[in-house]
C-alpha positions as CSV (number, residue, x, y, z in Angstrom):
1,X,-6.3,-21.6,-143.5
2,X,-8.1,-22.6,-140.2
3,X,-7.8,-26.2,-139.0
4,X,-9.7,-28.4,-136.8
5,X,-7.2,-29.3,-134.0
6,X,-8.2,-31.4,-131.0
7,X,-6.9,-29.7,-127.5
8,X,-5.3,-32.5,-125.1
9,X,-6.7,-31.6,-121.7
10,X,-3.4,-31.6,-120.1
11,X,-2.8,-28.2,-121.3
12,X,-5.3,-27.4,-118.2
13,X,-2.7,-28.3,-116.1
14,X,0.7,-27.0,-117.2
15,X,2.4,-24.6,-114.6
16,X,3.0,-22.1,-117.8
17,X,-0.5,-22.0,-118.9
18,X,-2.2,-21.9,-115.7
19,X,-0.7,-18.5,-115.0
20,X,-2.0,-17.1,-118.0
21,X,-5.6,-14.8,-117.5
22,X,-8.2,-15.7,-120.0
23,X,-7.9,-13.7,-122.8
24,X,-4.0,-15.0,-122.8
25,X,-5.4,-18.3,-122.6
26,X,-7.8,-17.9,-125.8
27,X,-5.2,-16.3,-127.5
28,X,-2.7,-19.5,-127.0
29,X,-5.8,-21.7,-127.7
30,X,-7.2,-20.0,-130.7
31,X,-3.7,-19.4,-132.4
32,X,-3.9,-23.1,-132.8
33,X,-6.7,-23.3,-135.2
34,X,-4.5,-20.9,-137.4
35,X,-0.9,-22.3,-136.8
36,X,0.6,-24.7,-139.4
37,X,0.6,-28.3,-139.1
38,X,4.3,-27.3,-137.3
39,X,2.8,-24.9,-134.8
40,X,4.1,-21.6,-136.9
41,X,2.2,-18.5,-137.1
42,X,2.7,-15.1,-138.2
43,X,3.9,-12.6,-135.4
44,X,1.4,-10.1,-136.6
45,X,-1.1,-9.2,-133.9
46,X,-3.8,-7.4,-135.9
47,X,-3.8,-10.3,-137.9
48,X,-4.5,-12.5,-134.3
49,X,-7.1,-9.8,-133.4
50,X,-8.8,-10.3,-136.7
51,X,-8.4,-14.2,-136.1
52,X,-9.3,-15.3,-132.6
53,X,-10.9,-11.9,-131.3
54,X,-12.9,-10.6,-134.3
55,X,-15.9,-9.1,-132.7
56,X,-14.8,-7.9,-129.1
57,X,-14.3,-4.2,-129.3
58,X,-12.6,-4.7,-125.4
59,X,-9.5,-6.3,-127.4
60,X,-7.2,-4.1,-129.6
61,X,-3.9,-4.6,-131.6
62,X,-1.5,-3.3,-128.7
63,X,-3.3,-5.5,-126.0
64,X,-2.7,-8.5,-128.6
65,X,0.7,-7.5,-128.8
66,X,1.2,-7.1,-125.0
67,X,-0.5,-11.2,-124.7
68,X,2.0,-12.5,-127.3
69,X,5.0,-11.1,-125.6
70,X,3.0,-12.8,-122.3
71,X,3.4,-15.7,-124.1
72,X,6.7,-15.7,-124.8
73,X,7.9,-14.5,-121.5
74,X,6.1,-17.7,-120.5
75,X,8.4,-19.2,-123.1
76,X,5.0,-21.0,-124.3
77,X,6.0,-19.5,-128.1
78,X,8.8,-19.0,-129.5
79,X,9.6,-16.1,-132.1
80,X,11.8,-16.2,-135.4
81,X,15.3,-14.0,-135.6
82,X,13.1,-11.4,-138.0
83,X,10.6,-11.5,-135.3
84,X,8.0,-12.2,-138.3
85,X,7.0,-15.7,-137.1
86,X,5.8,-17.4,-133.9
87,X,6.2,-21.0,-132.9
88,X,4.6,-23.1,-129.9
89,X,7.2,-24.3,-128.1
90,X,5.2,-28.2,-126.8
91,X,3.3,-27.9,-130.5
92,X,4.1,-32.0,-130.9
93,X,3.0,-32.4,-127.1
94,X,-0.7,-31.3,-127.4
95,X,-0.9,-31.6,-131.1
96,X,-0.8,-35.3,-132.4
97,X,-1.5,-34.5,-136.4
98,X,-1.5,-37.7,-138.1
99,X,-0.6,-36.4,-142.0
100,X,0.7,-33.4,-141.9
101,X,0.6,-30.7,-144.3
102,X,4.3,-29.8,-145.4
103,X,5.3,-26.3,-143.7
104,X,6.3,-23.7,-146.1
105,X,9.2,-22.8,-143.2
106,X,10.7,-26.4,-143.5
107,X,13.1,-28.2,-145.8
108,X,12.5,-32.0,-148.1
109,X,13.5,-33.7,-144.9
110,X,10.6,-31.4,-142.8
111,X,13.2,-29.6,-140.5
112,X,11.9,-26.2,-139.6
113,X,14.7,-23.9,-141.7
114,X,14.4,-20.5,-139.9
115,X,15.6,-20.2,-136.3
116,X,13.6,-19.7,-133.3
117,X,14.3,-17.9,-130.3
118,X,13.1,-17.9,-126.7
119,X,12.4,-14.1,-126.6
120,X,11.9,-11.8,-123.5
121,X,9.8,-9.0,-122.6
122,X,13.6,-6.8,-122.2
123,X,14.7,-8.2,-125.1
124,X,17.2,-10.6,-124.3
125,X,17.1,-14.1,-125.9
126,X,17.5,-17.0,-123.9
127,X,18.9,-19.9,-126.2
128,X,18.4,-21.2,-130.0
129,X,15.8,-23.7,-130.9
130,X,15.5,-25.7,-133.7
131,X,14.4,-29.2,-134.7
């Protein structure tokens, strides 16, 4: 379900964002209205289209796809071993969410149970995060 989130300004300013183009920049922004309360989203880009970018006929599945793998080159997300989920790698830095709503990807204790990876255009993964 879509959720009001409040965007801290100094996302304006981050080296990683700033070289993104504008539709990779309303993709990042607009992913966060659908991302859980942990930053986790599906890695499904007709299901992004549908979300962010429902009524531009410009934008299509494969350019969605082609942003998202932008995004982790940038290593601004970060994708599950399956490749099934994505997860903002500075979620807690420009989202300060005062009760949040248990993730259905985290244990009792709220750690995040499936590992992310930093994930690269040639396929290579960079290193194992986790909480």
């Amino acid at each position: 379900m879509p959720r009001k989130r409040v965007l801290d300004p100094k996302i304006w300013t981050d080296d990683k964002f700033i070289e993104l183009n504008s539709d990779e920049k309303l993709l990042f922004i607009g992913m966060m209205n659908h991302a859980d309360d942990r930053g986790i989203h599906k890695n499904n880009p007709k299901v992004l289209k549908i979300e962010i970018f429902p009524a531009d006929p410009d934008i299509d599945f494969n350019y969605v796809e082609d942003m998202v793998k932008k995004l982790l080159h940038k290593e601004l997300l970060l994708m599950s071993e399956d490749k099934k989920l994505l997860r903002y790698v500075n979620w807690d830095v420009y989202q300060k969410i005062q009760h949040k709503s248990p993730s259905k990807y985290e244990d009792d204790d709220g750690n995040i149970i499936i590992p992310f990876l930093y994930y690269y255009n040639n396929g290579t993964i960079k290193e194992l995060y986790n909480d």
